[in-house]
N, C-alpha and C positions, 0 to 999 in steps of 0.2 A: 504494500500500500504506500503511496504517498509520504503519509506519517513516518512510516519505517525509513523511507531513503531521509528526509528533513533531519529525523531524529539521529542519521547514521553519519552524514556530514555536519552536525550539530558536535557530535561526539569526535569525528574525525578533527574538526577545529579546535577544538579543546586539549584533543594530545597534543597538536599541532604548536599550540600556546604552552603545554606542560615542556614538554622536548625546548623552546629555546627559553622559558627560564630557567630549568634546572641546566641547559648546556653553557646559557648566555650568548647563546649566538643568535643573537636578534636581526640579525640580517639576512639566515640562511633560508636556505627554501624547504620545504617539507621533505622533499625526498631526502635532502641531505643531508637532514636531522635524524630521518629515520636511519641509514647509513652509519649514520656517525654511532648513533644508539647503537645499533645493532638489533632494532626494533622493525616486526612488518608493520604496516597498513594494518587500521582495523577494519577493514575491508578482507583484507589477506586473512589476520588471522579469524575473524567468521566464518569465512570459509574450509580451513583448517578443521577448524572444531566442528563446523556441519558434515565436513567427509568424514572426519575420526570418527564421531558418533556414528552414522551409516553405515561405515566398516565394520564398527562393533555388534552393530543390528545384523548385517548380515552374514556373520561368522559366527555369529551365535556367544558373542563376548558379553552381551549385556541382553537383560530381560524385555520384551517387547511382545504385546499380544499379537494373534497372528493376524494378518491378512490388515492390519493398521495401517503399517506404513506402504510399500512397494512392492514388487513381483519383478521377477526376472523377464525381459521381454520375449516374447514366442512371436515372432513375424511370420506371416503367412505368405510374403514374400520374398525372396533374394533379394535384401539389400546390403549397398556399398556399405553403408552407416550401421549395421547389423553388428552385434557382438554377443555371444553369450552373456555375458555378463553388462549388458546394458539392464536399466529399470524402465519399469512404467509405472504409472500412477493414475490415478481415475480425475478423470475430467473434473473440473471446477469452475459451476459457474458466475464467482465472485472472484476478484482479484486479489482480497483478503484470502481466498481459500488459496487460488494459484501460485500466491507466493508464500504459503505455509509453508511448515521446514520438507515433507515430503515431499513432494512437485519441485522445491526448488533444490534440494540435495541432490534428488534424482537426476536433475539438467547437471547441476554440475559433476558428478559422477561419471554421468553419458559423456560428456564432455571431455573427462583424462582419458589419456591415451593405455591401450591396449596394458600393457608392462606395468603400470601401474592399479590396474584394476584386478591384474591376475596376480596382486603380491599378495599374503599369507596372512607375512606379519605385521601384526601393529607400528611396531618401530620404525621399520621400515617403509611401509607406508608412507608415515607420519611425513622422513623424511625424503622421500619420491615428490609428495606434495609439498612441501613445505617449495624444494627445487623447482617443481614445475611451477608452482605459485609463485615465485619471483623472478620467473627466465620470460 
């Protein structure tokens, strides 16, 4: 929703202000404060913790009722974009609903690349994404 994005570059400004007075680089640009930090985007890390958690839902790492969140996708036809290990998720017809954490984990999921959806571990994962999240 709306609110959600306002609210997330509300918060993004606010690191944005934390990072140059605790650096005291009042002159630098955001990226290069996160840099300098050694800090992502809270944008990045969002996302981070929305695929961790989904990894955990579906490795069976963390408790989850069934049929709640996503389904592995069964295409009915040969597609480019097809992968075993893609999601679906049932149609939404509010915006509030489409951008719940389901639907929108799921897009970003579909989204990594093949190597990274067929890793195991957690750790590893973690840092597949974390790389692919800032390359």
């Amino acid at each position: 929703p709306p609110s959600h994005s306002i609210n997330a570059l509300l918060l993004e400004k606010f690191q944005m202000f934390a990072l140059k007075v605790c650096s005291k680089k009042w002159s630098s640009s955001y990226t290069f404060l996160l840099t300098y930090s050694q800090l992502p985007s809270l944008s990045i890390r969002h996302s981070l913790t929305k695929l961790s958690l989904l990894f955990k839902f579906l490795h069976k790492l963390t408790h989850l009722p069934p049929n709640l969140l996503c389904s592995v996708s069964t295409p009915t036809k040969d597609l480019r974009s097809y992968h075993p290990l893609n999601l679906t998720t049932n149609f939404h017809h509010t915006s509030a609903g489409s951008n719940s954490f389901s639907p929108s984990a799921s897009k970003l999921w579909n989204s990594l690349p093949a190597h990274i959806k067929e890793t195991t571990n957690l750790s590893t994962f973690k840092a597949l994404i974390n790389k692919h999240l800032n390359s």
